[in-house]
N, C-alpha and C positions, 0 to 999 in steps of 0.2 A: 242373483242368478235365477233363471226363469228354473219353473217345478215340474212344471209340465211338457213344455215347449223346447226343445232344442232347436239354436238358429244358429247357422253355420253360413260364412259370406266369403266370397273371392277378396280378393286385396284389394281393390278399387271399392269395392260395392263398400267394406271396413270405413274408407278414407273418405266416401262420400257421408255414410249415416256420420262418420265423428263431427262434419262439419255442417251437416243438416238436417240432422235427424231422418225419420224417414217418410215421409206426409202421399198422399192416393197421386200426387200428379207426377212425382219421380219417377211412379212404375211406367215399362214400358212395356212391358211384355209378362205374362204369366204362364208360366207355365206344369202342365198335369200327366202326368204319366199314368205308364201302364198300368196293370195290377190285379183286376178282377175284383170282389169283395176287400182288398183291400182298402180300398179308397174311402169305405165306409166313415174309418177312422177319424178323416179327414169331413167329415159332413158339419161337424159346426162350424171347423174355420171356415170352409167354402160360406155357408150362412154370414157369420161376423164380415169375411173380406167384401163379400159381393152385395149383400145386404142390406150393410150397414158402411163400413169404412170407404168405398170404391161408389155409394150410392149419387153424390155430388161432383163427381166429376164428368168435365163435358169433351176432354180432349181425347182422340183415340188410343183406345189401350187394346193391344196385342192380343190372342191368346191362344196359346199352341197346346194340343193336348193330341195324345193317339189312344186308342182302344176305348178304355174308359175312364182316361183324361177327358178325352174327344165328347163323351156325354155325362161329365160332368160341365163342361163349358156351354155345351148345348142349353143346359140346366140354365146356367147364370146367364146365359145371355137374352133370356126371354125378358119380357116386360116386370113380369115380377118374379124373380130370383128363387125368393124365399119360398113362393109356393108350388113352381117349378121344380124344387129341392125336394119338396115334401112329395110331389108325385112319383119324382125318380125315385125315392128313399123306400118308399110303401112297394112302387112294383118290384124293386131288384127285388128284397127281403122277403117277399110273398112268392119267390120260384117255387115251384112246385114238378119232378121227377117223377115218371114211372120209371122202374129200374132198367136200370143198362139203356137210357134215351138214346137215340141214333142221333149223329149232327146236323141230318133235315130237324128232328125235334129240338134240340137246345139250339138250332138257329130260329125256330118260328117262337120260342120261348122269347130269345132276344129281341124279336119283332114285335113282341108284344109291350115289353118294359120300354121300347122305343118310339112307339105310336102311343103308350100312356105319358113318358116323357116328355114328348114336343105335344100332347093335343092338340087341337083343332087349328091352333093361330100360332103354333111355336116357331116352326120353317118362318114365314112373315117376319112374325115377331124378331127372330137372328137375325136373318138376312137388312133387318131395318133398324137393327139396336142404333139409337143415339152415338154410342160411344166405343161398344165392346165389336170389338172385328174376329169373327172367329177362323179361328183355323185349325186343320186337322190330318192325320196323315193315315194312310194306308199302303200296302204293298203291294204294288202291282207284280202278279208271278209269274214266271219265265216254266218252261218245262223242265223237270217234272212236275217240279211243286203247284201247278196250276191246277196239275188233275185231283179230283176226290176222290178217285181210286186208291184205298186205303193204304196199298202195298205200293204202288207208286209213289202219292204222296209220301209215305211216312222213309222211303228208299230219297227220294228227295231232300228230306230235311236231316238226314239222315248226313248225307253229304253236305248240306249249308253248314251242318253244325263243325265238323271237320272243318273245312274251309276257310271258317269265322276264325277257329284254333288259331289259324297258320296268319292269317292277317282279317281285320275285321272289313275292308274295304272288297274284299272276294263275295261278300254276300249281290253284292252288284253280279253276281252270274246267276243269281235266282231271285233275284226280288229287284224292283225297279220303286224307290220312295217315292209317292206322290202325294204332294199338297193340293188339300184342297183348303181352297183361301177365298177371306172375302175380298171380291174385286176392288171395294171402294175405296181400298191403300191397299200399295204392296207393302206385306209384311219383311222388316228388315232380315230376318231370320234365311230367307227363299236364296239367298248367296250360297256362293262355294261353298265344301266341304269333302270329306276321303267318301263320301256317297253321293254323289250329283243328284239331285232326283228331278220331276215333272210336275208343273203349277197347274192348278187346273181350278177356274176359277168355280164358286159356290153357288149355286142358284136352286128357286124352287125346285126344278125338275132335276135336282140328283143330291141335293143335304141329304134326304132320309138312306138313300141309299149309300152314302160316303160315310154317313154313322157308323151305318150296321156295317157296311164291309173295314173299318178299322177297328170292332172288335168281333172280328170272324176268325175265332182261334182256328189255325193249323188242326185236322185230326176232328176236334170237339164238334167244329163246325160247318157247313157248308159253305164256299166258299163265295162272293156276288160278282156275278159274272156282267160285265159290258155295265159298267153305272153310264149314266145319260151324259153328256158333253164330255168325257172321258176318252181315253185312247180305250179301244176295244181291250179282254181282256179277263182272267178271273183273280180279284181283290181281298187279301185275309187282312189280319191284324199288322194295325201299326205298330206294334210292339215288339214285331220280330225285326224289326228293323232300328224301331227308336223307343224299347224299352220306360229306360227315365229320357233319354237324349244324352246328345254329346255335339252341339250344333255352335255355331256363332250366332246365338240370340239375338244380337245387339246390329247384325251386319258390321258395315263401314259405320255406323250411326256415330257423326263429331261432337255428338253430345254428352258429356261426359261426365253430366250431372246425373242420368237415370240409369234405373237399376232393373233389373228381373226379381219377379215376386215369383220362389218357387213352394208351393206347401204343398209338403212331401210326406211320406207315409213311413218314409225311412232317412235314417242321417248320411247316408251315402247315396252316391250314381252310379247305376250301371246302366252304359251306354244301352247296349241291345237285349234280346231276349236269350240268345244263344251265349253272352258273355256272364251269365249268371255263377255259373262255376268258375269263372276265368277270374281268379283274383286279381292279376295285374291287369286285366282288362280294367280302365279308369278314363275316366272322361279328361281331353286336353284342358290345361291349365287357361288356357285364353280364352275358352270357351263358360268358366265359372269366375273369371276374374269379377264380374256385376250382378251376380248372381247372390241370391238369400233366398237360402234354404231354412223353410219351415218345418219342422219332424214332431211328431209326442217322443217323450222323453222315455228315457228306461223303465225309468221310475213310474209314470202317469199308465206303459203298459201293464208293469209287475199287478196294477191295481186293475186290470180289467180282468173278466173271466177265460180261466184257461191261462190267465198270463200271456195272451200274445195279441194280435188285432185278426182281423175275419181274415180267410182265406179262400181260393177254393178246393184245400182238402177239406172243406167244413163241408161240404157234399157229401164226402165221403164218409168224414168221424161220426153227421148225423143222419147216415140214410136211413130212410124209414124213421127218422123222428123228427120231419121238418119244425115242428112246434118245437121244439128246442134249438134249433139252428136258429131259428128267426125271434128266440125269447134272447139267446148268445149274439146276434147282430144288433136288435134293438137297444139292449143294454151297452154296447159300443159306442151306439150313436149316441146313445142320451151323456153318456161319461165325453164323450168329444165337444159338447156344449162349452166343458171347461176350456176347452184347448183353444177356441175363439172369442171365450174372455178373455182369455189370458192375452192375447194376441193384440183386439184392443187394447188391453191397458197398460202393451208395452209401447203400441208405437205412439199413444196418447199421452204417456208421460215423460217420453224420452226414454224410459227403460231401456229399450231392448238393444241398445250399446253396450251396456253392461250384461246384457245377454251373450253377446254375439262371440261367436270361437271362428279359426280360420276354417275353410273347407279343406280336408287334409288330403296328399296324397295322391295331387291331380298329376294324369301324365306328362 
């Protein structure tokens, strides 16, 4: 059994490693969720899968991310990954608050970590990757929730979250899911679903701004109004909408041999942002059936500081000590090294069969 790593897989995805192991051209699709500072956790696997193990392949591979999933793929899909990773890694962890920042301010903070992220050739660099097709999603918002009128907005979300209670396809009255996707394949993912949403293909003139508008928190942040080749319109986070996801990854796809590479930051899904408290809120069973979920383990957190992985109440526990907050992330990232050894050396010996647990619990 793995130390570090928990891998949890749909029943298909089980049937396929027992008969194939699991090797870079099975995957079809990856996928990154929401989270904020969480993701940190996950900064070695992203290194080990993108780096190193996904480096030799020439066939297209999928990759759907929202908020900042969305720019951690931005990351890997540049020319060179690893040092892509290092740029994102250094600007998140070097934020820097005056107190009580307005969300004009912690949105020009995020424009900054996003212009150091892509530098100069990164847009190019995606839009032309060899292999990796990015895709990404944001919410388009209906009124109230368009306005940043703090008492409108927050009376808006106020009601989605109600709404979501009663059935999760109701959010379709305040938020409209759009993909933004790379044109040079459609992604099999863009099919039905209890949220229909809107494709809108990726180009120079509107990547930087589909970044930043799908991790444009609700409240924190201002919202990006009218992105270029887009339905007119003001755009927050994708993760009010598609959290971890709850999507048919795979489409119709007859091929029944590939899987979803998902590394996760937790060993469960929850669909949306608003379904956080909704226990029974659970992502449908057809939708994880080829799915492999990658998690750190109970155990590999009990051993980080604080006992848990970054957050964003880690703003809050270090205000006024950022030199501690960013000494408490880096020590995250450096212990996550392990977690993309570890990952190597499971799909490279056959291990991670003897890893693997069923995903539990889907609706």
């Amino acid at each position: 059994m793995s130390k570090q790593l928990v891998i949890l897989a749909g029943k298909k995805a089980m049937q396929i490693i027992e008969q194939r192991g699991l090797r870079p051209e099975m995957v079809k699709v990856v996928v990154g969720a929401a989270g904020g500072p969480k993701w940190l956790v996950l900064h070695g696997l992203d290194r080990a899968i993108f780096g190193a193990w996904l480096k030799e392949r020439t066939e297209p591979l999928f990759l759907l991310g929202s908020s900042i999933g969305a720019w951690r793929f931005a990351a890997v899909a540049q020319k060179n990954p690893t040092e892509a990773l290092e740029r994102f890694r250094s600007a998140y962890t070097e934020q820097h608050f005056q107190p009580n920042p307005t969300p004009a301010e912690i949105a020009l903070e995020g424009a900054r970590i996003l212009g150091t992220l892509l530098g100069p050739a990164g847009t190019g660099e995606i839009l032309n990757h060899p292999f990796l097709r990015l895709s990404l999603v944001a919410a388009r918002c209906r009124w109230p929730v368009a306005s940043d009128n703090r008492v409108l907005l927050s009376l808006g979300l106020m009601d989605a979250i109600l709404y979501n209670a009663v059935h999760r396809s109701a959010l379709k009255l305040f938020f409209e899911r759009t993909f933004f996707y790379d044109p040079r394949e459609t992604p099999p993912f863009l099919g039905s679903s209890e949220l229909p949403g809107r494709a809108v293909p990726l180009s120079e003139k509107n990547l930087h701004q589909a970044l930043l508008a799908s991790a444009s928190i609700p409240l924190l942040m201002t919202g990006v109004k009218n992105i270029p080749e887009a339905p007119k319109g003001v755009y927050r986070d994708g993760g009010v909408i598609d959290y971890h996801f709850d999507l048919p990854f795979m489409g119709s796809d007859g091929d029944s041999e590939r899987v979803v590479l998902y590394p996760h930051y937790l060993d469960r899904v929850i669909p949306g942002w608003f379904d956080k408290p909704l226990p029974w809120r659970k992502p449908h069973a057809s939708n994880m059936d080829r799915v492999i979920l990658v998690s750190p383990s109970r155990e590999f957190i009990e051993r980080l500081p604080y006992k848990k992985i970054p957050d964003r109440n880690d703003f809050t526990l270090f205000k006024g000590r950022d030199d501690e907050r960013i000494a408490y992330w880096n020590a995250v990232i450096e212990a996550s090294k392990g977690l993309g050894e570890e990952f190597l050396e499971l799909v490279e010996t056959g291990r991670i069969l003897k890893s693997m647990q069923p995903i539990c619990e889907p609706a």
